[in-house]
N, C-alpha and C positions, 0 to 999 in steps of 0.2 A: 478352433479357438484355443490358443494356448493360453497354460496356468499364469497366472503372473504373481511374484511375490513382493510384498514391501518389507524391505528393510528398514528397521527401525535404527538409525544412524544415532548416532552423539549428537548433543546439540554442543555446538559450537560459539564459545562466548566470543563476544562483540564489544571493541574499543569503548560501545557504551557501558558494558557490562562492569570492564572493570574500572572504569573510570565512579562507575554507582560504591562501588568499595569505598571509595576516597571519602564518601558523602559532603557531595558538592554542596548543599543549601550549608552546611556548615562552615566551611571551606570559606563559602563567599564574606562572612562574618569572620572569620579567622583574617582572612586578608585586608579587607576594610579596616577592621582595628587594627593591625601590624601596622598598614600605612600609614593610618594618621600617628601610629607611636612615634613612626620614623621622621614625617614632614612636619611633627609640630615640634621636636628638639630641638635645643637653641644651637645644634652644632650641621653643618652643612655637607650634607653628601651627594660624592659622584651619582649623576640617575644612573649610569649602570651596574653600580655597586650598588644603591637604593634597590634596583627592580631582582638583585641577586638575592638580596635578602630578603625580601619578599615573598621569591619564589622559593625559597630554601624555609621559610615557615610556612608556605602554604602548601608545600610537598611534608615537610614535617608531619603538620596538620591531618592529608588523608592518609597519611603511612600509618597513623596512631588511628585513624577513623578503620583502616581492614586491617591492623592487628584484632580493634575489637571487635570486629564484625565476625572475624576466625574464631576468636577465643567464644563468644556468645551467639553462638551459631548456634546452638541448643534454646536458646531463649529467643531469638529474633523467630524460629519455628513454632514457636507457641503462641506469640503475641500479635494481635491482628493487626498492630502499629508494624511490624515491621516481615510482616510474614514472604511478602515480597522483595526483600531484599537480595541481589545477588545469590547467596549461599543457600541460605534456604527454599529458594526455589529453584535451585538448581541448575542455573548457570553460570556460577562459577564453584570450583571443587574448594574446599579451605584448603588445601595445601598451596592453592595459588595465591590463596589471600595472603600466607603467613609470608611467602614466600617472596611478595609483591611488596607488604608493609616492612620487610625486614630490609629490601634492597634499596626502595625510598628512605627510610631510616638514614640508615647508615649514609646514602648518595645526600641526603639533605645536612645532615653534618658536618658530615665533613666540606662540603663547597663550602658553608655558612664559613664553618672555621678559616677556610681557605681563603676566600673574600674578605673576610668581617676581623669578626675577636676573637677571643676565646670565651669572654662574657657570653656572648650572642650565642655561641654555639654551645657552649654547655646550658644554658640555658634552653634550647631546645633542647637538646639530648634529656634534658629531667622530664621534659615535658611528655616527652613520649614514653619515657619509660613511666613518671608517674600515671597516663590516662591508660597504656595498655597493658601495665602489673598492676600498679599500687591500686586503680580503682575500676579495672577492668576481672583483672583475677583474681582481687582481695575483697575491697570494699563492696564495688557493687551487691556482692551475695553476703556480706556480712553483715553488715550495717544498713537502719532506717535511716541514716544521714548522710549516704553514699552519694546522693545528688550535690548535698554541701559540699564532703571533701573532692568529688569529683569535679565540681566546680570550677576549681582552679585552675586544672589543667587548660579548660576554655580562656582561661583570666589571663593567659602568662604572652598570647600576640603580642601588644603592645608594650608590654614590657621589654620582649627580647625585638622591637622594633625600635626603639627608645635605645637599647644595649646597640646595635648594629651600628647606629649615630654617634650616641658618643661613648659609648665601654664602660660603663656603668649604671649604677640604679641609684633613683634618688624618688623623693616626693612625691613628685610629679607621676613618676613614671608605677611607683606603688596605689598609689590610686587609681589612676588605670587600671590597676590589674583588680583592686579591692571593688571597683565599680562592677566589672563582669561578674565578678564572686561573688558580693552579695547579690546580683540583681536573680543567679541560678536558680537559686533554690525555689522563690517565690511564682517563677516562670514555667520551671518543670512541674511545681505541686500542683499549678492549676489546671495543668498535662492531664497528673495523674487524678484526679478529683474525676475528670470525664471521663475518661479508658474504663476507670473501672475497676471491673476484676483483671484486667491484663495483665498485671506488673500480679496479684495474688498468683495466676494462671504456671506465669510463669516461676513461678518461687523466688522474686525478686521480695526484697525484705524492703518496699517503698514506705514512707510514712504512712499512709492512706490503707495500708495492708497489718503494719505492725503495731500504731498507735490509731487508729482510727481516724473517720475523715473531718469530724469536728476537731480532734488535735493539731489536723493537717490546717485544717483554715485558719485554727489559734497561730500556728507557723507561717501562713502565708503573709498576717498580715504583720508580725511582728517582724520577719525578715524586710517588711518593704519599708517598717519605720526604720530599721536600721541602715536601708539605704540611704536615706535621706542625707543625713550628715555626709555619710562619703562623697556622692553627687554633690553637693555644694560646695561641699571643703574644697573638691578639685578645681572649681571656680575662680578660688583665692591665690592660687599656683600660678606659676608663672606661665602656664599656659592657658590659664583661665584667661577671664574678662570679661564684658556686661552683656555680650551677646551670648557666652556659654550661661552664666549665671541665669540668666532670663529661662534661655532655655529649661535648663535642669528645674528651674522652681517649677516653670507649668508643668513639665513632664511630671515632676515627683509629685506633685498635686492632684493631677489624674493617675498615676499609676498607684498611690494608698490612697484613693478613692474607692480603684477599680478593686482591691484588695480590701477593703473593707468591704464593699458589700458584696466580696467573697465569704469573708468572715460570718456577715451577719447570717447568712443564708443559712437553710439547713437543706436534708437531701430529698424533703418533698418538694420543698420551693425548686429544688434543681432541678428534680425531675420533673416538673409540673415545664416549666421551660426548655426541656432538654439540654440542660447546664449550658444557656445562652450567655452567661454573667463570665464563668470560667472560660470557656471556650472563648469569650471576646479579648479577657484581659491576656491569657495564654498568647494569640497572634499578635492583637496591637505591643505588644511588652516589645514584641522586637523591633517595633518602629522606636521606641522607648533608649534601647543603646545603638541603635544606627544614629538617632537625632543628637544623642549627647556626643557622640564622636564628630556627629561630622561639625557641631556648634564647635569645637575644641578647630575643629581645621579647618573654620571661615576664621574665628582667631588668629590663627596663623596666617591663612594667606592675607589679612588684612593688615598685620601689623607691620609690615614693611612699608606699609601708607600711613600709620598714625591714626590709624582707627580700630586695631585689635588689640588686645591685653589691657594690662591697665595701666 
């Protein structure tokens, strides 16, 4: 009987591996709001110029999602939210990641610029460099309000969808973005409310770790009052009308509901339910800017009949 020996081989990442860098559940939300930026402009684009720039912010998108996967690969290691991620478990190395978001980077810009405007495409370029410097290697570790200014960088699809159309920014298109930004903060803190100690763990400086978690529910729900206005305002726009407005009022009705008796709670009440209250408003929120987008682009498709806007 002979000896036999295993070699223990490299593991070899996998089309899916690095596609998980991109973080696709984001992505899918980065492109939904780009599009409706784009199909509810009052100005009319080629669909293949349309699906260019779509692709050119949703490649934007993951290039800034494995910049920061590279840059907090030290933190995605600690925290049981994301210990599974590409990098930290080991199949893919961070020099691929840096190497991967820098080539999308640049490959998303410049087409954008090349198709589109110059609006559109500097408008990405900020985007990325704000989510993977300004709040990726600044703010995040700085700041208890890193989720706010981080925010933005989520906020800005529609806007440079909106830019791709017609080459500039107006109202319309600032609300849209003001809509994803405030809805952030109230969405992640009910994140962090549950997790826990994960964000302390890692030495992430979250509300819930540096002001405490009754601060954080005092935030939760004052951010969602100040949703309110924005969502409606954008109603009155010219790419509102009675089918978004409907919509926005029930949504904002349930969602500083679900925030308030986020608020009211304390952490035996939450722990007494396994933070069922957080944890619901946390998921359903995202049905919350899916439904307000896509009310804005039954709007649109209907106003060419005389039944959308106002």
């Amino acid at each position: 009987m002979s000896d036999m020996t295993v070699e223990n081989t490299p593991y070899e990442a996998s089309m899916g591996d690095y596609f998980g860098l991109l973080k696709p559940r984001v992505m899918s939300l980065v492109i939904f709001t780009a599009l409706v930026g784009l199909l509810v402009a009052p100005v009319h684009v080629h669909p293949f110029i349309g699906f260019v720039g779509v692709l050119c912010i949703a490649v934007g998108a993951g290039a800034s999602g494995a910049l920061n996967m590279w840059w907090d690969a030290d933190i995605d290691a600690i925290m049981k939210r994301t210990a599974k991620r590409p990098i930290p478990s080991g199949r893919v190395q961070p020099g691929e990641a840096l190497g991967i978001g820098m080539a999308l980077s640049g490959f998303a810009v410049v087409l954008l610029l090349l198709a589109t405007n110059l609006l559109a495409a500097g408008l990405l370029a900020f985007t990325i460099f704000f989510y993977a410097v300004v709040y990726s290697m600044w703010l995040k570790r700085a700041t208890p309000h890193n989720i706010v200014i981080g925010g933005a960088a989520g906020a800005f699809p529609p806007m440079i969808g909106w830019a791709v159309a017609t080459g500039n920014v107006t109202i319309e298109s600032f609300l849209m973005f003001a809509l994803i930004f405030m809805w952030t903060p109230p969405h992640f803190w009910a994140l962090a409310l549950f997790v826990k100690s994960d964000y302390g763990d890692a030495g992430v400086p979250m509300l819930t770790e540096t002001h405490g978690r009754d601060a954080t529910r005092r935030h939760v729900i004052a951010y969602a009052v100040l949703l309110v206005p924005v969502a409606i305002g954008l109603g009155f726009t010219s790419i509102g009308g009675p089918i978004y407005l409907a919509t926005a009022i029930v949504l904002n009705l349930w969602f500083v509901k679900g925030c308030y008796d986020i608020y009211k709670r304390n952490d035996a009440a939450a722990d007494a339910d396994n933070y069922a209250v957080e944890k619901h408003v946390f998921k359903v929120s995202l049905f919350y800017l899916f439904l307000h987008f896509g009310a804005l682009l039954a709007e649109a498709a209907l106003r060419p009949y005389g039944y959308g806007g106002w």
